[in-house]
N, C-alpha and C positions, 0 to 999 in steps of 0.2 A: 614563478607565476604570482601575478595579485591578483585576487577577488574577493567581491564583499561579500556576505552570505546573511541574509536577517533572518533570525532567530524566533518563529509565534511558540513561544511554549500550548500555548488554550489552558484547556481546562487541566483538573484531574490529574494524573499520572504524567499528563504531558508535560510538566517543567521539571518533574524526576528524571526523565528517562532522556530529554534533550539533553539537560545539562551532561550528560555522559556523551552523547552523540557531540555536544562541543567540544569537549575535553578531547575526543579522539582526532577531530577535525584537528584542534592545536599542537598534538601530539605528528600528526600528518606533517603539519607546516613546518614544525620543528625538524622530522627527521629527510625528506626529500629539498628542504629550502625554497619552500612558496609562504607566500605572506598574505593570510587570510584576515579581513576585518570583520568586523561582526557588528548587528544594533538587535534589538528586539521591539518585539512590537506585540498587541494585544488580538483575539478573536474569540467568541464564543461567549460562554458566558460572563467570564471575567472581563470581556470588551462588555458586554450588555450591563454587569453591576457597574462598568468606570463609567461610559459613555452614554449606554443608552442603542448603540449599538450592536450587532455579532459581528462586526468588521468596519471596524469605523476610517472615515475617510484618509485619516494618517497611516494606519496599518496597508490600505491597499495601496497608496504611494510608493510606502518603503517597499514594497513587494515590485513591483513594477521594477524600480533603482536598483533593487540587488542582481546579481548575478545567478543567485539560485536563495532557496529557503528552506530551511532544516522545519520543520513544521511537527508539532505534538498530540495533541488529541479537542475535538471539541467535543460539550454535554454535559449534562449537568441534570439527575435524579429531579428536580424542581420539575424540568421541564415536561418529563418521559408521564409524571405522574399529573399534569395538567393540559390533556387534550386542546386546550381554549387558547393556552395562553398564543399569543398574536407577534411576537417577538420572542424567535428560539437560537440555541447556540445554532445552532445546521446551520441556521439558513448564512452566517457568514461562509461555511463552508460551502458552501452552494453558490454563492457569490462572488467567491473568490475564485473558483475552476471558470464561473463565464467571464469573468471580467479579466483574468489572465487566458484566454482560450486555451485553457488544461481540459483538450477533450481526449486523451489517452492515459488511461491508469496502466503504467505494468505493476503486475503482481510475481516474479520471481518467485517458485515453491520449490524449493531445492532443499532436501533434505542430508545433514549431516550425518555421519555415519553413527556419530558418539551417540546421536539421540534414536537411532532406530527403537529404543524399547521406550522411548516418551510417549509414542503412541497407541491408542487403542488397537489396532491397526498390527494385522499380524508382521512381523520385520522382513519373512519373504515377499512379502506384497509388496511392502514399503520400499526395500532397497533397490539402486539405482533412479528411484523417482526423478524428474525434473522439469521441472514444467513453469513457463512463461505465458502468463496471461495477460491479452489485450484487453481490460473494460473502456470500452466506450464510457465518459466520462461528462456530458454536458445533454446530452439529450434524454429520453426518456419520460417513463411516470415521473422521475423527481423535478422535469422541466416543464412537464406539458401541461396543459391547462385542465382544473380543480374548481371542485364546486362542491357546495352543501347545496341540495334540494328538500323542499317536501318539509320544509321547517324545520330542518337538521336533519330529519331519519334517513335522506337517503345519500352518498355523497359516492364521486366519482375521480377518478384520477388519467387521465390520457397518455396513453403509451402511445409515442408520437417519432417522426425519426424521417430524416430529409434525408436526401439519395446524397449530397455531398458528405453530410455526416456521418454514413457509414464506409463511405468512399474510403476518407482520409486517416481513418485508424483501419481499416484492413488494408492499406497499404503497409502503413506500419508494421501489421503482422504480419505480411506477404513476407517485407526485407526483413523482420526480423528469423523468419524461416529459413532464409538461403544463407542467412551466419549460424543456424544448429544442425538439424536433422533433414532440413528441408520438408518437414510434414507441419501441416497445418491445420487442424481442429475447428471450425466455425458453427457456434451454439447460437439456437433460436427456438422457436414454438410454430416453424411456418406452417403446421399443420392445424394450427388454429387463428394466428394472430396474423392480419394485414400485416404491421410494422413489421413482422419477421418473415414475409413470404417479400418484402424491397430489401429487408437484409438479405435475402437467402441471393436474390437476385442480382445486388451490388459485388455478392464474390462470386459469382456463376462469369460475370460479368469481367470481373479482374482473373480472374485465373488465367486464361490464357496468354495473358501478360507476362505470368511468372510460371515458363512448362516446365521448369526444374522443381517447382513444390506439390508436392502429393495435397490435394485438400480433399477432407471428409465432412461431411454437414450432419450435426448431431442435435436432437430434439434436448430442451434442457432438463428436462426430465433423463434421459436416460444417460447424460453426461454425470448428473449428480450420484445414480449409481454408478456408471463405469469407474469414480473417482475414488471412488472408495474400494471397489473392485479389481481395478486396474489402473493405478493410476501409472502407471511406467507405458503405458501405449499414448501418454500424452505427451506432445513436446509443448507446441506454440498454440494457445488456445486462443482465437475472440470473440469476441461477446456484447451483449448489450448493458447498461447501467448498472438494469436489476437484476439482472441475471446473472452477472460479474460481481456485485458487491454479496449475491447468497453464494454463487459457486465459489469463490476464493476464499471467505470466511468457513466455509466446509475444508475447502482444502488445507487449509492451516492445520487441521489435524493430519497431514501429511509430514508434516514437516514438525510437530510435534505440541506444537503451541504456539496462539498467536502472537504471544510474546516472542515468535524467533521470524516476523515476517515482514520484509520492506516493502514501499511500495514509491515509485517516481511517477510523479500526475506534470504530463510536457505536452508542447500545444506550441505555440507563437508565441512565447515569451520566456518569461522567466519560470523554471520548473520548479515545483514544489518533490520535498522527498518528507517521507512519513511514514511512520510503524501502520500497520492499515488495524493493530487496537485500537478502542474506544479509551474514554477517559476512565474508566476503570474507578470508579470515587470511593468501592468498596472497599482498596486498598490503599487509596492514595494518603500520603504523609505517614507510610506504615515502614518505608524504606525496602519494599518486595518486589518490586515492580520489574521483569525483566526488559532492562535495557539492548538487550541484543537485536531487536530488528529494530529500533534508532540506529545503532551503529552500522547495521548492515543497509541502512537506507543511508549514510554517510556513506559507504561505496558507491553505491548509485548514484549520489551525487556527484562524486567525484570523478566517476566514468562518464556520467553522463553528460552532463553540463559543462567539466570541463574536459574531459578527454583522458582522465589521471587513470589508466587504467592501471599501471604498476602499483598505485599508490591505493586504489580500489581492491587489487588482489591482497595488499600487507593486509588488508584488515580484513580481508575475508579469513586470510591465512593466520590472523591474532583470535582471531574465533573459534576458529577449526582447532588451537592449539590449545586455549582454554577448555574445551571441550574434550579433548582426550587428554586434557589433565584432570579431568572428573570433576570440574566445578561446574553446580548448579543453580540459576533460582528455581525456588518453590516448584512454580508452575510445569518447568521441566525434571524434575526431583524426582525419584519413583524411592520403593523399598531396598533396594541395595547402596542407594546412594548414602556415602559417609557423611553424615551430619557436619562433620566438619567442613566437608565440601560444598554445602549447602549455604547458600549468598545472597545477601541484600543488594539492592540497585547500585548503591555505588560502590562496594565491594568485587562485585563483577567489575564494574566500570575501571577499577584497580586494576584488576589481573589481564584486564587486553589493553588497559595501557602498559603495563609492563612487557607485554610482547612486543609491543610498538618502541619504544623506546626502554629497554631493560634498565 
């Protein structure tokens, strides 16, 4: 198989933890006999200091041309600490999911066994977890329309959502229910919020299309505790923007750290795949940074965009195997863990290429 694949490292931590997500992609192309090219391109803030931009016109090009894009982190501490400033890293990322119509994020929380004690999280509770999340991905507060009133004191943000826009990702988590457990999860606030009494409606609506999937309708509030409570009664969750980007960053203490979490943003084009960390600046150029959900978002890729699902499972399975070999970074590390086993970014990135290719 050929495909191209373009490379946005962004910000932060993002050009650490890709470069290992590359290396495995070549390591892929090497051991199954598919011939991957590669280019890179800029976004966030490092497009904003070259260009002037957070996704300048050449980056959203090559995105469009490629076949899929391995994608890093955008953000940048400058910004977080200047409410005002008028050109931010996000908003390429925000620009990038409407201009490629990346309106479904899955979130995969599937937790290994090696890490059952990485979490706060008792390991009876934890073990067997699994769980796939649908976030709606282009609509929302981050889309809808914003205002300063009242000479700044007062400002507003519109939770906003069109009856086809929740259509077309809860379809997605209908079909993706009848490939798991067949049980389907759908989180909202219809008890307060219009836009979630048209979501609540939009799967009231599709269900009967799909009588082999069980659906439960859950306030987001009480999804956040059942998750941490129960999370094994979840299979196929979906969700709204905001409500997908807090409940999936909670759930990553399922799964032990968000350093161990992929994520694939697909739509009508070309799919982006990405650790769902931030850029992390507190650590970046420190060489700590866990590279394991880049490479487990190299599966996604692989499965997803192009169908490699053999080639998807070697690296699940070079993960799984570094892990009950006791190697750790930092982040998943606890007090029994051997120092020795204890690993920098591209250190890891060593030992599940040697699984891949011994």
């Amino acid at each position: 198989m050929k495909k191209h694949i373009l490379v946005v490292p962004g910000d932060g931590i993002g050009a650490e933890v890709t470069t290992v997500g590359k290396q495995v992609l070549e390591a892929i192309a090497h051991k199954f006999g598919h011939e991957f090219t590669y280019d890179e391109a800029l976004i966030g803030h490092v497009a904003i200091e070259a260009t002037g931009s957070p996704l300048p016109d050449e980056t959203l090009a090559k995105m469009k041309n490629a076949d899929a894009v391995l994608f890093g982190a955008v953000g940048h501490p400058k910004y977080d600490n200047d409410p005002s400033a008028k050109v931010r890293p996000e908003q390429g990322l925000l620009k990038m999911r409407k201009e490629l119509g990346l309106y479904a994020n899955l979130r995969p929380i599937k937790l290994f066994d090696e890490l059952l004690d990485a979490s706060s999280i008792k390991p009876e509770i934890l073990r067997g977890a699994d769980i796939l999340f649908f976030r709606e991905l282009t609509g929302d507060v981050y889309f809808g329309k914003r205002e300063r009133l009242d000479e700044g004191n007062t400002a507003y943000d519109t939770m906003i959502y069109s009856k086809y826009e929740v259509e077309r990702i809860v379809r997605k988590a209908f079909e993706a229910a009848r490939t798991r457990s067949k049980k389907l999860c759908s989180v909202d606030k219809a008890n307060v919020l219009e836009s979630s009494r048209l979501w609540r409606e939009v799967v009231q609506a599709l269900a009967p299309e799909y009588p082999d999937v069980t659906v439960e309708h859950q306030f987001v509030d009480a999804t956040a505790m059942l998750l941490i409570k129960d999370p094994k009664r979840f299979d196929v969750v979906v969700t709204g923007n905001l409500f997908g980007d807090i409940l999936t960053d909670e759930a990553s203490q399922i799964a032990g750290s968000m350093g161990m979490l992929a994520s694939a943003s697909v739509g009508d084009s070309t799919g982006v795949y990405e650790p769902i960390h931030g850029s992390a600046h507190d650590i970046t150029g420190k060489g700590v940074a866990n590279p394991l959900a880049s490479v487990l978002s190299v599966a996604l890729l692989l499965d997803i965009s192009f169908g490699l699902k053999a080639e998807a499972q070697a690296i699940i399975d070079a993960v799984d195997a570094v892990l009950k070999a006791g190697f750790r970074t930092g982040d998943i590390a606890n007090s029994s863990t051997s120092p020795d086993k204890i690993l920098g970014t591209g250190a890891m990135g060593h030992q599940i290429l040697q699984q891949l290719i011994p």
